[in-house]
N, C-alpha and C positions, 0 to 999 in steps of 0.2 A: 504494500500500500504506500501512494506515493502523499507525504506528510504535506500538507497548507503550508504556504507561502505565508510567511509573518513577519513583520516591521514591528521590531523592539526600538520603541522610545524614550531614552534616559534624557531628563530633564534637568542640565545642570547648572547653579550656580554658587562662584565659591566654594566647589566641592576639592579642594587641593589636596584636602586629608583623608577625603571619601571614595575620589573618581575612581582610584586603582583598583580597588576590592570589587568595586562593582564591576568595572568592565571584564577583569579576569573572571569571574564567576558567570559572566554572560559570554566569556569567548571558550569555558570549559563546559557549556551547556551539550548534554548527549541529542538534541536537537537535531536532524541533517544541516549539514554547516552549508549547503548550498540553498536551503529551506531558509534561512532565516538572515533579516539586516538588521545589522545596528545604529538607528539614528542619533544621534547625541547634540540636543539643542543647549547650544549655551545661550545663559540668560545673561549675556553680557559681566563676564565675571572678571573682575579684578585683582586677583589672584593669580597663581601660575598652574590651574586646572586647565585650561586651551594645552600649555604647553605638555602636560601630562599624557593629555588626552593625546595629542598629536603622536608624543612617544611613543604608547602605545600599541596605535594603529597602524603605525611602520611595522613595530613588533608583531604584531597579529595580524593578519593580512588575511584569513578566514574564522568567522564570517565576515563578509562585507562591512566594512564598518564606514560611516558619514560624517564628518562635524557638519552642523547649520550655525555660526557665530550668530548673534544677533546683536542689533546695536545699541540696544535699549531692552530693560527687563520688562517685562511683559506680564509676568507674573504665573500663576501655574499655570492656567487652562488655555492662554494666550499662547505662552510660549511652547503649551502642548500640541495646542491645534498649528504650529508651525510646523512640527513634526508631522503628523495625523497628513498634513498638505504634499508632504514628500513619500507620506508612506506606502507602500504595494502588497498586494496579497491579499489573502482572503480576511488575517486576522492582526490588528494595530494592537500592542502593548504598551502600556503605559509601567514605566520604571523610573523611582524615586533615585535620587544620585546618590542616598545612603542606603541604601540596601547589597547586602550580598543573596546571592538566589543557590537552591540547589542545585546541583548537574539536571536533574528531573523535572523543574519546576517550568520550563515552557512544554512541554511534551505532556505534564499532566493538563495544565492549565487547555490545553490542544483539545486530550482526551473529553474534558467536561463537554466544552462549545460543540463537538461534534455530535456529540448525543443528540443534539435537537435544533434546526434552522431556525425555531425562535429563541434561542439562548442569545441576548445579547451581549451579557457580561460578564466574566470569570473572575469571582477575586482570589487571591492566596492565602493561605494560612501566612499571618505573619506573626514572627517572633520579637521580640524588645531582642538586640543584637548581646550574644552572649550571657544569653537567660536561655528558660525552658519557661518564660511565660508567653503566654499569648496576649498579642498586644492587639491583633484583628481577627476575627472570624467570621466577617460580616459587617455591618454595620444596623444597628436598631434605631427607630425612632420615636420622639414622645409628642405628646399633643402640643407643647410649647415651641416644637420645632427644631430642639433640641435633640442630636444625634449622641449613638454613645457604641463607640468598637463594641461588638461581642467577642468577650472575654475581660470586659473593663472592671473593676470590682471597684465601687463607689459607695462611702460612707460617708457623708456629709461634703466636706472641702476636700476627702483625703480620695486619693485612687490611687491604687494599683491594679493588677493584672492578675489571672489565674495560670497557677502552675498547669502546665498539660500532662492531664494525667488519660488522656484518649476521648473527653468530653466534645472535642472539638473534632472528632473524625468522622465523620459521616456529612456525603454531598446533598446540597441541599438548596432550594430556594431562600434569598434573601430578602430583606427589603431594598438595602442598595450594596454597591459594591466598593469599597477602597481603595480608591486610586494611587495608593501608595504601590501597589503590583495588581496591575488589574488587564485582565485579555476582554475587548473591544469587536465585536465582528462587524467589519467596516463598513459590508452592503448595506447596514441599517443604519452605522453614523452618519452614511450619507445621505440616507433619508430625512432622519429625526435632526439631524445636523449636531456641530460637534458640541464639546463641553464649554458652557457658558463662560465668556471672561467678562462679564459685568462686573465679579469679584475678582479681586485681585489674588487670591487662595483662601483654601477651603470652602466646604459644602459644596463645591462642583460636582463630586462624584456624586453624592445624593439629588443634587437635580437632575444630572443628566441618567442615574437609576429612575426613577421619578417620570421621567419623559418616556423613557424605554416602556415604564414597565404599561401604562398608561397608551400606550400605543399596542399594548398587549403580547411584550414583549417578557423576557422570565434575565431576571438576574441569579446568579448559580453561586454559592461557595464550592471550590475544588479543597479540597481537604488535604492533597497530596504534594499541592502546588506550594513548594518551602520557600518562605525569604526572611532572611534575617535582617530590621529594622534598626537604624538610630535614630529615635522617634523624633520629632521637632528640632531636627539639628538643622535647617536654614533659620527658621522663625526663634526659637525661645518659648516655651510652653509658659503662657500668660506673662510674656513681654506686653508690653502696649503695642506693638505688630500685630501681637498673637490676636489680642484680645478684638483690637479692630477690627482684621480681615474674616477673623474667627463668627464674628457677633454681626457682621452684616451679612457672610455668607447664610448664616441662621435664616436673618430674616428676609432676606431675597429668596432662599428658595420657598420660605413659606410662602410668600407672597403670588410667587408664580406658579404654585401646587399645594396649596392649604384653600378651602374656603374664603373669600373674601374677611367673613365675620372674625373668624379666628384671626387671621392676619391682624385684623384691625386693634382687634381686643389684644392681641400681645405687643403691636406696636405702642400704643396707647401707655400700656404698663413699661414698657421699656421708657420710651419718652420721659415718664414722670421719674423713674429710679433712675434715671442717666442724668436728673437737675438733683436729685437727692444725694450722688455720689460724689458728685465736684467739692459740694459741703463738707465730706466725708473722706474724701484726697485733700483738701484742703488740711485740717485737723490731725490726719495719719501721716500726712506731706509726703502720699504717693498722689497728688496730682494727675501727674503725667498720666500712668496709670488710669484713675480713675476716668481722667476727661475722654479717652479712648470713646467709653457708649454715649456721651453727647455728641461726640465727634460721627456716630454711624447715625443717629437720631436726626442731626441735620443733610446730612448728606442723603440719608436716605428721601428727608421731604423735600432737597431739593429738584430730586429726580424722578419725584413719581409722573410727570407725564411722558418721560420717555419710556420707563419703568410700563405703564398698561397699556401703551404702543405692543412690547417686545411681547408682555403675557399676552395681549391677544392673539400674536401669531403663535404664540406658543398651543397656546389651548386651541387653536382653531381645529374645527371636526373631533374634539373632545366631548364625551355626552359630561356633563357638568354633574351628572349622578354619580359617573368615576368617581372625579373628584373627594365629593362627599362620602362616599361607601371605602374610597382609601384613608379619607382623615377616619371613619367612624373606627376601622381595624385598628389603626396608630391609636386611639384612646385604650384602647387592651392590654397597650403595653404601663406595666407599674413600675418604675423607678424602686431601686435599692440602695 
């Protein structure tokens, strides 16, 4: 059996200390090395990852491998859909520039999508890097809008992850898929079109799950498909980056796949806690920090007329029942 054609897209910026691990684990993939390329967007990095990368691909000369520089950051989905632009084959990969992958892990990630021509999305088991916990298994979501990895273990402010003790092996329907290692089957991206860069990172992978699934598409976990993570190493897990790009990706996909009402009712409560927090950065003199959710609160109402422009092409030939009947299942889910 002769394997799909796949375009693996590693997305990099300032990866100088990252780039090497990943690409050798993508140039020792048991894959047919004539079966698969390697795109490598850089988001304009300042660092000496170009020059790594470049090293590299002298050294390794199969698979295929591409740089696309670019000359300004674009951010994740922007500088993805750069890639996604150059890509060929049946199936477009999306790869984080900290990750390292098993030898196996595009050949299982292959095995899922094959199973069924509505399979839009494969995601991978991912590991937190040099753990045994699971850092994604999926992705879940709550009636606030609010996403949270399966396998995340939350108690109040604190989280960690669950050790894998075999909980997480069995493939399975998701509600979206994590773009940190995630297989894409293109005929559809080109339908449904690619991952939104209204945000500048995060929640793209849940809106563009969200579109797929919504078009009557199935998002899949491959259980088999290994990549080991260093979780938030471009961003800062709750830097004031995080927290912005974090906090509007939220509420732009709500907004473009939540009921209007719900949208509203959580923008509303955002608005009033993001004037409560300034007060509140003020007095803890994390400021910076804090002014982050006033910072999405405006931003977001400066744009809502391009903003129900874009949903309406979004939802167009959407029965608006969807909608509704996918927020009604998201309230099922209970927070721990």
């Amino acid at each position: 059996m002769t394997m799909p054609f796949c375009s693996v897209i590693v997305l990099n910026f300032q990866g100088e200390k990252l780039i090497e691990a990943t690409l050798k684990s993508l140039f020792a993939l048991d894959y047919p090395k004539d079966r698969y390329k390697i795109i490598i967007v850089d988001n304009a990095s300042k660092d000496k990852s170009v020059e790594i990368i470049n090293s590299l691909t002298r050294e390794f000369v199969n698979p295929i491998t591409t740089l696309l520089p670019l000359d300004k950051n674009l951010g994740f989905a922007g500088g993805n859909n750069e890639g996604i632009k150059q890509a060929k084959g049946k199936y477009v990969i999306l790869l984080n520039n900290d990750c390292v992958v098993d030898k196996s892990w595009l050949t299982e990630l292959v095995k899922v999508a094959e199973k069924d021509e509505h399979i839009f999305a494969a995601g991978s088991k991912v590991y937190l890097r040099e753990t045994n916990k699971i850092q994604n298994a999926g992705i879940m979501m709550f009636e606030d809008g609010y996403g949270r990895d399966v396998g995340a273990i939350v108690h109040g402010k604190d989280q960690d992850y669950a050790e894998d003790v075999g909980q997480y092996d069995r493939e399975k329907e998701t509600y979206a898929a994590c773009a940190v290692a995630v297989l894409y089957r293109k005929s559809i991206l080109d339908n449904i079109g690619y991952p939104d860069d209204t945000s500048f990172m995060y929640y793209e992978d849940v809106e563009i799950s969200e579109r797929a699934r919504m078009h009557g598409y199935k998002i899949m976990y491959a259980p088999h498909a290994v990549v080991h993570h260093h979780h938030a190493a471009s961003s800062g897990e709750y830097s004031p980056f995080f927290i912005y790009h974090s906090e509007l990706g939220r509420l732009l996909h709500m907004f473009f796949w939540f009921p209007q009402r719900i949208f509203w009712r959580e923008y509303f409560k955002f608005a009033l806690k993001s004037k409560l927090r300034i007060l509140y950065g003020i007095k803890k003199n994390i400021l910076k920090q804090q002014a982050q959710y006033f910072k999405v609160t405006c931003k977001l109402f400066f744009s809502f007329p391009s903003l129900y422009e874009k949903r309406r092409i979004k939802i167009n030939g959407i029965n608006p029942k969807l909608i509704e009947k996918n927020y009604q299942s998201i309230r099922n889910n209970v927070r721990i």
